[in-house]
ZABAVEX-809775 format. One record per residue (C-alpha): residue number from 1; y, z, x. Coordinates in nm, 3 decimals, decimal comma, padded with zeros to 5 digits. Each point is the difference from the previous one (the first is absolute). Example, Ala and Ser with C-alpha at 12.3 -4.5 7.8 and 13.67 -1.06 7.14 Angstrom:
# residues 2
<site><pos>1</pos><y>-00,450</y><z>00,780</z><x>01,230</x></site>
<site><pos>2</pos><y>00,344</y><z>-00,066</z><x>00,137</x></site>
***
This chain:
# residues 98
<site><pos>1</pos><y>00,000</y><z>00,000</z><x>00,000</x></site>
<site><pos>2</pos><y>00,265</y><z>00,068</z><x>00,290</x></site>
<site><pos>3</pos><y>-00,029</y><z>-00,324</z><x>00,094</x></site>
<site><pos>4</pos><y>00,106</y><z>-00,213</z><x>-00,269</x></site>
<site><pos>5</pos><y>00,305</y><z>00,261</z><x>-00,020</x></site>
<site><pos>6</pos><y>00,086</y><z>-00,074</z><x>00,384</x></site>
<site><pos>7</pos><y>-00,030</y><z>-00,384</z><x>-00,017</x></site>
<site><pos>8</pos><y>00,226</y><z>-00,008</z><x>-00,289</x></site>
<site><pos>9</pos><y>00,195</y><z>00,246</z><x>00,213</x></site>
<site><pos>10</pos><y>00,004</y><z>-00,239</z><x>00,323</x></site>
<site><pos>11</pos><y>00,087</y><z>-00,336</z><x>-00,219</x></site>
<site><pos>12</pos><y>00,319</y><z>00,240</z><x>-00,184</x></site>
<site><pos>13</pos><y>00,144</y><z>00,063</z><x>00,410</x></site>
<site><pos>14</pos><y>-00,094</y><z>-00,316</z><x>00,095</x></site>
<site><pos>15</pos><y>00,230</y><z>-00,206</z><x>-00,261</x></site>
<site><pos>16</pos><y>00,240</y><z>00,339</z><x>00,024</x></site>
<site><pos>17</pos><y>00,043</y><z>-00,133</z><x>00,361</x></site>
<site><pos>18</pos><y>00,050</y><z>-00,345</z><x>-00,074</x></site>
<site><pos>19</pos><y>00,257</y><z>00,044</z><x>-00,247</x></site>
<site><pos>20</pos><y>00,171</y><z>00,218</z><x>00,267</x></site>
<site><pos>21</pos><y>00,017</y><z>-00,202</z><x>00,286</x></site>
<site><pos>22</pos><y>00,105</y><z>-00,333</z><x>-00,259</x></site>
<site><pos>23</pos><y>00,280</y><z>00,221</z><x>-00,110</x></site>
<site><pos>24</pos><y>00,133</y><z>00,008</z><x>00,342</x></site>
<site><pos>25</pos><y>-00,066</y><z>-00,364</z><x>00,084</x></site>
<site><pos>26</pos><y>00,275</y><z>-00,252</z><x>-00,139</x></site>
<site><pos>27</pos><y>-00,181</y><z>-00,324</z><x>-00,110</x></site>
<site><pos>28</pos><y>00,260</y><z>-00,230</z><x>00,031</x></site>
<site><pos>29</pos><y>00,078</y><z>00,048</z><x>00,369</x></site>
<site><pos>30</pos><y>-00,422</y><z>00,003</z><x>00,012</x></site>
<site><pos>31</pos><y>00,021</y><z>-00,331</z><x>-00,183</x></site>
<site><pos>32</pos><y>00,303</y><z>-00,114</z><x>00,260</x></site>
<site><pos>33</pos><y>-00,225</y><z>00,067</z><x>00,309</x></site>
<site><pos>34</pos><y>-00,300</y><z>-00,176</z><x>-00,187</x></site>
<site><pos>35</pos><y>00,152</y><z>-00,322</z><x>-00,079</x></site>
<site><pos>36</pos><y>00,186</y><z>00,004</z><x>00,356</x></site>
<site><pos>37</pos><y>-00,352</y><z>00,001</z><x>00,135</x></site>
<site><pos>38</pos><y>-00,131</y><z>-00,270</z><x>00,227</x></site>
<site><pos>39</pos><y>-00,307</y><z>-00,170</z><x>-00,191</x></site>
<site><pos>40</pos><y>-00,200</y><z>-00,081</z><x>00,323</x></site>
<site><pos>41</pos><y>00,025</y><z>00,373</z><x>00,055</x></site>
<site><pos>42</pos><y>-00,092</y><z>00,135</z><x>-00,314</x></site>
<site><pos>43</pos><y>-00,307</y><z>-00,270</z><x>00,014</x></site>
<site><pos>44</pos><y>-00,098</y><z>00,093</z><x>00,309</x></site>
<site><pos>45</pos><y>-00,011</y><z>00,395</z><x>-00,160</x></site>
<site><pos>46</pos><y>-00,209</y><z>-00,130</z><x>-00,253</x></site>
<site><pos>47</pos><y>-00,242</y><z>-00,144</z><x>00,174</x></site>
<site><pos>48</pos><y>-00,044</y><z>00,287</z><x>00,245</x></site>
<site><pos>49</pos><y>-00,028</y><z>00,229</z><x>-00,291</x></site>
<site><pos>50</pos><y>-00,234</y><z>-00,168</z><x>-00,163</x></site>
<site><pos>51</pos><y>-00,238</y><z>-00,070</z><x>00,294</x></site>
<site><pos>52</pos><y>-00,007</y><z>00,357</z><x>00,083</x></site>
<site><pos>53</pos><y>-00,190</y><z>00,045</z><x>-00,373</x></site>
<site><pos>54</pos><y>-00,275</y><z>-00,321</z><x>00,113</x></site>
<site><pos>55</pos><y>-00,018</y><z>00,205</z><x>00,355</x></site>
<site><pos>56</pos><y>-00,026</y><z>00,308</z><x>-00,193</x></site>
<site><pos>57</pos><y>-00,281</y><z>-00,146</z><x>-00,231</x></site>
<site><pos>58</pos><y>-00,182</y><z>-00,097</z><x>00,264</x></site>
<site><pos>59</pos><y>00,035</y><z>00,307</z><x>00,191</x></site>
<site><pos>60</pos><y>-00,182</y><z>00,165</z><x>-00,298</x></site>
<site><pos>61</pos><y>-00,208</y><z>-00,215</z><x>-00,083</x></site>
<site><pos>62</pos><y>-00,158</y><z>00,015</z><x>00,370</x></site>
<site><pos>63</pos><y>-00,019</y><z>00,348</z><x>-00,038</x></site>
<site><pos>64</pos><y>-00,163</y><z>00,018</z><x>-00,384</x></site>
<site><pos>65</pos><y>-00,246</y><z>-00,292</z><x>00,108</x></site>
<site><pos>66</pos><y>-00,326</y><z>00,238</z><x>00,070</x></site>
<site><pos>67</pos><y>00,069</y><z>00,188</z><x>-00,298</x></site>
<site><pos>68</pos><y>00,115</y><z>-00,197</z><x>-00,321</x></site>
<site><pos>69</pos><y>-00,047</y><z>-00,414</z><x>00,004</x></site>
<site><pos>70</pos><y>00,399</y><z>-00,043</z><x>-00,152</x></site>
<site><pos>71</pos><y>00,160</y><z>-00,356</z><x>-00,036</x></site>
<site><pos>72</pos><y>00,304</y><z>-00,018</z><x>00,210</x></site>
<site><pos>73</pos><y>00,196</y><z>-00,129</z><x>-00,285</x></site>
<site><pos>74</pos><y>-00,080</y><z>00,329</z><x>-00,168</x></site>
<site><pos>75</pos><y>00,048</y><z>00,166</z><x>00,272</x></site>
<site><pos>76</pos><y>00,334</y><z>-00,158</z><x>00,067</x></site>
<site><pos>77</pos><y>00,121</y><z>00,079</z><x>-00,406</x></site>
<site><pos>78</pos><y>-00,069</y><z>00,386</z><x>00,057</x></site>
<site><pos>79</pos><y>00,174</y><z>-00,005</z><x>00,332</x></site>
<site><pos>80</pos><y>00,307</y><z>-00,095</z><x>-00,119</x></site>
<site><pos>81</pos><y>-00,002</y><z>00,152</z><x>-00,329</x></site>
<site><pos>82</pos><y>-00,016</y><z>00,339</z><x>00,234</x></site>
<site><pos>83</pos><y>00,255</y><z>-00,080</z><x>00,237</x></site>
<site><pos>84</pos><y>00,230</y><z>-00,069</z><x>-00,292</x></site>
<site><pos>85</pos><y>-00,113</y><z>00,312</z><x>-00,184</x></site>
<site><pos>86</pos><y>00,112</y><z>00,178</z><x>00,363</x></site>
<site><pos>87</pos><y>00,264</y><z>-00,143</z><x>00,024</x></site>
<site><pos>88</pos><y>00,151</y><z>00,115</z><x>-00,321</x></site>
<site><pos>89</pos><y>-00,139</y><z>00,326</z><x>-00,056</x></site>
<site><pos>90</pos><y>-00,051</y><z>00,268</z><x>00,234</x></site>
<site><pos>91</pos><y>-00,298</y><z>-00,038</z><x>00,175</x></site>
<site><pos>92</pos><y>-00,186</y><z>00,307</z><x>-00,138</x></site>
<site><pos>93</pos><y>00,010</y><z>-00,233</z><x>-00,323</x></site>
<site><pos>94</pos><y>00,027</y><z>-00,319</z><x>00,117</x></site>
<site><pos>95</pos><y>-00,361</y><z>-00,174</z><x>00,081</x></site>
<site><pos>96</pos><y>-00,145</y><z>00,213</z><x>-00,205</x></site>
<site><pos>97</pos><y>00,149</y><z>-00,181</z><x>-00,306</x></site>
<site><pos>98</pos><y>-00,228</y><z>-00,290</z><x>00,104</x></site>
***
């Protein structure tokens, strides 16, 4: 039973938090520095972000081989479904949303 209680707990701080620190962020100079930004940069972010999550995937998926036989598609999904969940909540929470 404390456990459902302290989940719902973690997720009420967690978008506490966000609604803090967006408070205190003014989204028009965010949106200034945004649309300022160099597109080969913010392509070149992207792609290193997202092949961290097929290096991750794989990184797992070597290590999960002798136990469970999981597609790496599959395995890819739940990867970044977690990192996203981590991302946003605190990490108590986060992956274990998934």
């Amino acid at each position: 039973m404390i456990k459902p209680w302290f989940r719902i707990l973690v997720v009420f701080i967690s978008v506490t938090l966000l609604i803090i620190i967006f408070r205190k962020v003014d989204i028009y100079q965010f949106l200034g520095v945004f649309f300022n930004l160099t597109i080969s940069y913010y392509v070149i972010g992207l792609i290193l972000a997202l092949s961290t999550m097929f290096l991750f995937t794989l990184r797992w998926r070597m290590t999960l081989q002798k136990e469970i036989g999981i597609k790496y598609i599959s395995l890819l999904y739940r990867i970044v479904t977690s990192y996203f969940f981590n991302n946003l909540f605190l990490c108590v929470f986060g992956g274990d949303i998934y």
